[in-house]
N, C-alpha and C positions, 0 to 999 in steps of 0.2 A: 525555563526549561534548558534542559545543558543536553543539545542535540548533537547523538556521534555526530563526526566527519563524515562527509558524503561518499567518500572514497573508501567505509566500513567497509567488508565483506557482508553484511548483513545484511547494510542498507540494499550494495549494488544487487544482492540478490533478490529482494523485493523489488528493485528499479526494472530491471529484467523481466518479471511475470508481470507489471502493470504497462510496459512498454506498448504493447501492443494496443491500446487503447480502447480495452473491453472493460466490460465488468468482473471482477472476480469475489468471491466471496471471500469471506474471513478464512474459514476452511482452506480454500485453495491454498490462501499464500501461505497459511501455516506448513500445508502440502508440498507447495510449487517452493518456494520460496526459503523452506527451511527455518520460518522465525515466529517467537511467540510474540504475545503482547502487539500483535497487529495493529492496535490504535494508536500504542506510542511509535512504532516503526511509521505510522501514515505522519503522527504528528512532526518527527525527525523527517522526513522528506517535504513536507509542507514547511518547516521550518527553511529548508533548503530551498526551496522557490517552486514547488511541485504545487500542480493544482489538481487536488484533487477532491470527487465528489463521493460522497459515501449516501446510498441508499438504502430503505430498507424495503421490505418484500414480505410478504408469507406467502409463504412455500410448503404444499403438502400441511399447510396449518403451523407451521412453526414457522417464526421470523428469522430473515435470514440479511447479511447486510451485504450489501455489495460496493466495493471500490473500483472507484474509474479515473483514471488519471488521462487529464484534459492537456497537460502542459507538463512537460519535465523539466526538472530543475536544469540551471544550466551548468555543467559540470566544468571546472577548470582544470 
């Protein structure tokens, strides 16, 4: 995998709405975060030292997935 730079604008913009140490959905970040393809923006922050945990859910009968970042990468 050939993962941006940490210091993206894209990434730091996902780094920002997972900060806070909740769960967000896919939705959200595409929302909050302004970025598509959410699995490779988690896979490029994992890349970077980011731990994070991806659940899923149904909700209202549709599955829904949730990201929670446990550990941030450590940014230099």
């Amino acid at each position: 995998m050939h993962a941006a730079a940490l210091n993206s604008p894209r990434l730091q913009r996902a780094l920002k709405v997972l900060s806070n140490g909740r769960p967000h959905t896919t939705r959200d970040l595409v929302r909050k975060a302004r970025v598509m393809a959410v699995n490779a923006v988690i896979s490029e922050l994992r890349h970077h030292g980011a731990e994070i945990i991806c659940t899923q859910q149904f909700v209202d009968g549709n599955r829904r997935f949730f990201y929670t970042m446990t550990k941030a990468p450590i940014q230099k």
